[in-house]
C-alpha positions as CSV (number, residue, x, y, z in Angstrom):
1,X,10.0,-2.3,7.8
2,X,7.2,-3.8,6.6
3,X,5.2,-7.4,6.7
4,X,4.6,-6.9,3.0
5,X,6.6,-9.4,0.9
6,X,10.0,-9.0,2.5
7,X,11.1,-12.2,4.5
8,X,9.6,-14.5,1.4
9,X,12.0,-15.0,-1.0
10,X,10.7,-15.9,-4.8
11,X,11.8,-19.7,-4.5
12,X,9.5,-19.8,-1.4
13,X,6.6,-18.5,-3.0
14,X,7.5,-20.9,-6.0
15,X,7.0,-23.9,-3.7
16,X,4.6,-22.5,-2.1
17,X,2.6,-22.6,-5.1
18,X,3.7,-26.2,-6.2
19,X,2.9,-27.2,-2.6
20,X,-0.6,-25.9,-3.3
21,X,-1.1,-27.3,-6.6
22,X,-0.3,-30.8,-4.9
23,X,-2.1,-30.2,-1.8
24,X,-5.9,-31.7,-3.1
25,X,-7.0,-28.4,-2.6
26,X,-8.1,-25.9,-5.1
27,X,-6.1,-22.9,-5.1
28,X,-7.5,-19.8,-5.7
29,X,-6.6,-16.7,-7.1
30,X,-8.1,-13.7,-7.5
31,X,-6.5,-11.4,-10.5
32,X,-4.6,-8.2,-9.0
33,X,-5.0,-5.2,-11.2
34,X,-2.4,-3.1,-8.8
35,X,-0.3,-4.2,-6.4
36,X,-3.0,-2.7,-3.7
37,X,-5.5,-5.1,-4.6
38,X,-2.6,-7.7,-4.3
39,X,-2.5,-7.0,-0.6
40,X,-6.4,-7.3,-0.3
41,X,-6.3,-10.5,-1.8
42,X,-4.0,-11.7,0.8
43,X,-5.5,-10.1,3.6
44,X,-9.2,-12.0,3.1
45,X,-7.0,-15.2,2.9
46,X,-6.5,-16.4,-0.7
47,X,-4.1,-18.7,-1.7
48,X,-2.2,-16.6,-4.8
49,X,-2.2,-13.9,-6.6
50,X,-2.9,-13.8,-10.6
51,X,-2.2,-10.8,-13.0
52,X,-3.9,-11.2,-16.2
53,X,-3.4,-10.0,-19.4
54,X,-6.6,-8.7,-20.1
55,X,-7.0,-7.2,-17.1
56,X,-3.0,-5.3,-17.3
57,X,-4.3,-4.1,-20.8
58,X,-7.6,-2.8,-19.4
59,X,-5.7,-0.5,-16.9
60,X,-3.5,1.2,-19.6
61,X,-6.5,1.7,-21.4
62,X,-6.5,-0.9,-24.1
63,X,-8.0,-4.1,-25.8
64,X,-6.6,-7.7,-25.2
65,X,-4.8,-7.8,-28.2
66,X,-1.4,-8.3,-27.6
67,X,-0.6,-4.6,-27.6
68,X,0.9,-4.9,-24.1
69,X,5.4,-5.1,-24.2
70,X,7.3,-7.6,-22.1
71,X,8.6,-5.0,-20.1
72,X,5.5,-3.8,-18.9
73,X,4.1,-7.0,-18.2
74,X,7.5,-8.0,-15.9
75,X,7.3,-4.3,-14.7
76,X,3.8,-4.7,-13.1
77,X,4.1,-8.3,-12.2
78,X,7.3,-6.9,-10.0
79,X,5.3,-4.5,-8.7
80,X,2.7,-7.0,-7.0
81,X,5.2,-9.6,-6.5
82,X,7.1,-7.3,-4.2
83,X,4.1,-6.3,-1.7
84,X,2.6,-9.6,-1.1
85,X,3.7,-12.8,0.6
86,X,1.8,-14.7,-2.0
87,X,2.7,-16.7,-5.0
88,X,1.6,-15.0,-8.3
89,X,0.7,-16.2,-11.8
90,X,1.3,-13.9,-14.2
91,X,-0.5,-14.1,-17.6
92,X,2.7,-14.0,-21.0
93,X,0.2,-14.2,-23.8
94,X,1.6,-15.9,-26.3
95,X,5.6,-15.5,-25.2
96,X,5.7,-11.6,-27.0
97,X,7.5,-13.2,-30.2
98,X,9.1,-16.2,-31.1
99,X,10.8,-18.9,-29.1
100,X,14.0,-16.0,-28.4
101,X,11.5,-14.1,-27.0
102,X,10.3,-16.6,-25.0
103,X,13.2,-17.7,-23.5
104,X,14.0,-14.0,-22.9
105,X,10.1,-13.8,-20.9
106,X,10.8,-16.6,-19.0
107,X,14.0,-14.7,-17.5
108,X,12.7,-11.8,-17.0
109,X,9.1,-13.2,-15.4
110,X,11.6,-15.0,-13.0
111,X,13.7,-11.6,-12.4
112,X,10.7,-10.2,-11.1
113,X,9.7,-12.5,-8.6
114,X,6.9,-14.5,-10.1
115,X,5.7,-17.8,-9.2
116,X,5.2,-18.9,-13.1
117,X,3.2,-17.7,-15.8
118,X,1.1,-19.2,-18.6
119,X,1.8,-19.0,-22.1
120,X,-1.1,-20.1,-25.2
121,X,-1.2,-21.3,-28.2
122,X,-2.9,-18.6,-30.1
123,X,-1.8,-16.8,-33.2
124,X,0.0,-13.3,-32.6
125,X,-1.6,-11.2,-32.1
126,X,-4.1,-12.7,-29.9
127,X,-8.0,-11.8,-29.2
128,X,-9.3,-12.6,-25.6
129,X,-10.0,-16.0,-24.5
130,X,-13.5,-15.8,-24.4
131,X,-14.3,-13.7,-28.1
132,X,-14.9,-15.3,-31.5
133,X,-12.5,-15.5,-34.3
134,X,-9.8,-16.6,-32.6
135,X,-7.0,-18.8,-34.2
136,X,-4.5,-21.0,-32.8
137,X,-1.2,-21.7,-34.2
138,X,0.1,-25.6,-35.0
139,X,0.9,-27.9,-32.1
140,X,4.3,-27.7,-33.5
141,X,4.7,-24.1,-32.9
142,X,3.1,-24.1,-29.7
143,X,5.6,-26.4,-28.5
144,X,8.7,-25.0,-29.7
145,X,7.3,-22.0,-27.4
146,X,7.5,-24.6,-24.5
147,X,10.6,-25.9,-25.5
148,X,12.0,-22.9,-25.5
149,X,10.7,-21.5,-22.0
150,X,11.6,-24.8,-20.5
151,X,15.4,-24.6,-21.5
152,X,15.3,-20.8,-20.3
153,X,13.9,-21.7,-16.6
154,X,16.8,-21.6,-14.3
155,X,14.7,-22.2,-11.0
156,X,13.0,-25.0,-11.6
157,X,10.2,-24.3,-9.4
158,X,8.8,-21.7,-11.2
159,X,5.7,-23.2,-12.7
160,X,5.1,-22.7,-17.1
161,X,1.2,-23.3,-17.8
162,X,0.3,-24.4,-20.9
163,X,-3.0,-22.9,-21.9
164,X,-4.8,-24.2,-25.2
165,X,-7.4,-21.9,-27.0
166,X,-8.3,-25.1,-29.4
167,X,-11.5,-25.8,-27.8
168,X,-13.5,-22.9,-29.7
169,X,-11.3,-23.3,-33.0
170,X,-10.9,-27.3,-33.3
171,X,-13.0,-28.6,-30.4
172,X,-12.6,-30.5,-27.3
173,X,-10.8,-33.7,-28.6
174,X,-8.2,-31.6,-30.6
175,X,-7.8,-29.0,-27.3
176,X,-7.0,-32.5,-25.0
177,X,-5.2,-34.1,-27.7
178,X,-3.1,-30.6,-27.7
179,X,-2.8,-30.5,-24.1
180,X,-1.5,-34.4,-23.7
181,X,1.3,-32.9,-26.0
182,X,2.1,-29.6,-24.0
183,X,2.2,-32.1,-21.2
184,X,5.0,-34.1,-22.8
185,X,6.7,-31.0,-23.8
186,X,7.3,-29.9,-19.7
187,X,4.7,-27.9,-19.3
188,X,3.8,-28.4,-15.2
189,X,0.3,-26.9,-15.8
190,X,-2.7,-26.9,-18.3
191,X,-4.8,-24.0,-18.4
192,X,-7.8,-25.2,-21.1
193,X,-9.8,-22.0,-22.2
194,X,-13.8,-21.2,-22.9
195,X,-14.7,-24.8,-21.8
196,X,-19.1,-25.0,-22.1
197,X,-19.9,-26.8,-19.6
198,X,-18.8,-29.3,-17.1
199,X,-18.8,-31.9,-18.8
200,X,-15.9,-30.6,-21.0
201,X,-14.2,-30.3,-17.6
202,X,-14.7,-33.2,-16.4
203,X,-13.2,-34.5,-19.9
204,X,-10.1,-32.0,-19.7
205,X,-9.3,-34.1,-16.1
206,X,-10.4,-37.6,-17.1
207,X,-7.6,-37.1,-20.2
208,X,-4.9,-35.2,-18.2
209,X,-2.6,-36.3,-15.8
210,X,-1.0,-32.5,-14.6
211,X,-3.0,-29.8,-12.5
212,X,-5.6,-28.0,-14.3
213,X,-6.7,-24.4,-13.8
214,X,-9.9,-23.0,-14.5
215,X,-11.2,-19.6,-15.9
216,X,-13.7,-18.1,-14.0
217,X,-14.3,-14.9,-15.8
218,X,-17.4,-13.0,-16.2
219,X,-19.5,-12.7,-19.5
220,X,-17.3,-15.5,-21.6
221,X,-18.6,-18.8,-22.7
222,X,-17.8,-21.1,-19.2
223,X,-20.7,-21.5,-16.9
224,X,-19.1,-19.7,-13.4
225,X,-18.3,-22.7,-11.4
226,X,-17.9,-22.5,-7.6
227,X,-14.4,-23.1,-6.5
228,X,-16.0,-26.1,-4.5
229,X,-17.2,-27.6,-7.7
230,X,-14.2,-27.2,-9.7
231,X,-12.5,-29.2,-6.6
232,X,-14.9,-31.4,-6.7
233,X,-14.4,-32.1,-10.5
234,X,-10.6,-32.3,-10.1
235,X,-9.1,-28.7,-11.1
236,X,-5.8,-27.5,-8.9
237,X,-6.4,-23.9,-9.7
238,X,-9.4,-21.4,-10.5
239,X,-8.8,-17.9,-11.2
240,X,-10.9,-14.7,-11.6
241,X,-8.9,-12.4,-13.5
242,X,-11.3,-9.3,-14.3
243,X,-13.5,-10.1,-11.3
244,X,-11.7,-6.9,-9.3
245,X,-11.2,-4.5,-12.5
246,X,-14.7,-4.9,-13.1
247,X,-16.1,-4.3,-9.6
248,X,-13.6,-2.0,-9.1
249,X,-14.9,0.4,-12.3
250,X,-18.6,-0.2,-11.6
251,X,-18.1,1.6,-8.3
252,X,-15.9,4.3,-10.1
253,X,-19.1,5.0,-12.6
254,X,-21.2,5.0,-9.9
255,X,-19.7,7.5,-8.0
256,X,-18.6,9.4,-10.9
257,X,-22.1,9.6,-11.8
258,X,-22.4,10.9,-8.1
259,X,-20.0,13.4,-8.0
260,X,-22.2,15.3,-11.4
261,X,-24.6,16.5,-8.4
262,X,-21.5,18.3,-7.1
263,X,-20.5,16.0,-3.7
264,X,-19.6,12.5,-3.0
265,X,-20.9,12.3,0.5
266,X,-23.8,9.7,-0.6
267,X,-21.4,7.1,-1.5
268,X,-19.2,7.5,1.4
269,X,-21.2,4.3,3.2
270,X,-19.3,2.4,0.0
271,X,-16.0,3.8,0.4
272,X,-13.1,1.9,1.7
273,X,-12.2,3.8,4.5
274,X,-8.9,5.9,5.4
275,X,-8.4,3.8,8.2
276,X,-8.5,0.2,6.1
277,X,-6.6,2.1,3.3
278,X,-3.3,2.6,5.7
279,X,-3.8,-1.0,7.3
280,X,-3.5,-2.6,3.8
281,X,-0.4,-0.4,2.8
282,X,1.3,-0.6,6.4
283,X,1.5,3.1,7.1
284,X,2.0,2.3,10.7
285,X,5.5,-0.2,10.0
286,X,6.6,2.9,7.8
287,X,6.0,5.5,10.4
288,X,7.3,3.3,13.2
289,X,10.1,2.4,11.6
290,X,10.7,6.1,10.6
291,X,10.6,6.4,14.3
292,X,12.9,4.2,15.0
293,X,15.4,5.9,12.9
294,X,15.0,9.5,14.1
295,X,15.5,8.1,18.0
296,X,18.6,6.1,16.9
297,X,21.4,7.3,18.8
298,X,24.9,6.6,17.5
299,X,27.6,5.2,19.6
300,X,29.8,7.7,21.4
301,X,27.7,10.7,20.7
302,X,25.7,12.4,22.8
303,X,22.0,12.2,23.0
């Protein structure tokens, strides 16, 4: 009915993604606050689709905290997963609980379609990436969360990212040293978090031997690095996980600010358009396939 997601089954998209991550060339993806900004991503020709935590908790209306349930996180990572052909990375915090929970996250994230997700090392409940005071728990618990979403997988191409918050709490050598570990422990991925500078990138792929994803997200401690440069410096994956939230409710205070004069015809040059809107959803597969029902004739009847 419609070229959204249908004909790609979630294996697919699971090697697609490892295919990627292989490939030598960085693969980006934007993060997806809905599953309509999923199908823009795909349209302008990225390579994935990531939902992050912070931005998930954002559209409910609260802090990056860990407030947000397993269920809704699956919920909405189904909900893009289903309308795009991409792969998507879903942010699991820290695994909502201990290594049961895990295990039960892992099933559920696969349930729903996902390429993989990432799990960290922070204690629950966590603070975002990119704020002070954060704290991490012991190598040894963070891997029992590994082990334990390992054992769960059952398609072993969905892809479990280890990502360390050590670098702000015990510094670079102790985030690579914990990362070499994760590594060991199955994880297919390293996400490292709040890296300064490149140099500390640089040292995150010198020490490393997995694909890397960076965090590219607005107002935190890492320089924003061009996807070309993080290529260039050895990183698989970059990500942008606010970047469309944030755009997204600038123009929404804009026009809101617009619409206290009484009309929002100034801003309609910024609009998307009615005409882009339906393109993006498909309304024209829906209605011809709506079509296509209401002319059906049925054998032996009359027409």
């Amino acid at each position: 009915m419609t070229t959204q997601g249908p004909g790609v089954t979630a294996s697919a998209k699971r090697e697609q993604f490892r295919a990627g991550l292989a490939s030598g060339q960085i693969q980006r993806l934007p993060g997806a606050f809905s599953p309509l900004a999923a199908t823009a991503i795909e349209n302008h020709g990225f390579e994935g689709v990531y939902i992050s935590g912070a931005a998930l908790s954002a559209d409910l209306g609260l802090p990056d905290i860990g407030l947000t349930t397993l269920s809704e996180v699956a919920e909405r990572g189904r909900q893009i997963a289903r309308v795009t052909r991409l792969p998507a990375l879903i942010d699991a915090d820290t695994g909502f609980g201990e290594p049961a929970n895990v295990a039960r996250a892992i099933s559920l994230l696969e349930d729903a379609g996902l390429a993989g997700c990432h799990l960290e090392d922070q204690v629950n409940p966590k603070r975002c990436g990119h704020l002070d005071s954060k704290t991490v728990v012991s190598p040894g618990e963070m891997l029992r969360r590994l082990r334990a979403a390992v054992l769960a997988r059952r398609d072993p191409g969905f892809v479990i990212c280890a990502r360390t918050d050590a670098r702000a709490v015990e510094g670079v050598k102790a985030a690579i040293d914990r990362a070499k570990a994760y590594a060991d422990a199955g994880a297919d991925m390293i996400f490292p978090e709040a890296l300064q500078d490149e140099v500390e990138f640089a040292a995150f792929r010198a020490a490393v031997d997995l694909p890397l994803l960076a965090n590219m997200t607005e107002f935190g401690r890492s320089p924003l690095l061009s996807a070309s440069a993080l290529q260039d410096l050895g990183y698989n994956v970059v990500i942008w996980p606010v970047t469309l939230l944030r755009a997204a409710m600038g123009a929404a205070e804009e026009v809101l600010a617009t619409l206290r004069d009484g009309t929002q015809e100034a801003r309609l040059p910024a609009m998307q358009t009615r005409a882009r809107l339906y393109d993006l959803i498909g309304y024209q597969s829906y209605a011809a396939f709506d079509e296509d029902i209401t002319n059906f004739q049925i054998p032996g009847e009359p027409g």
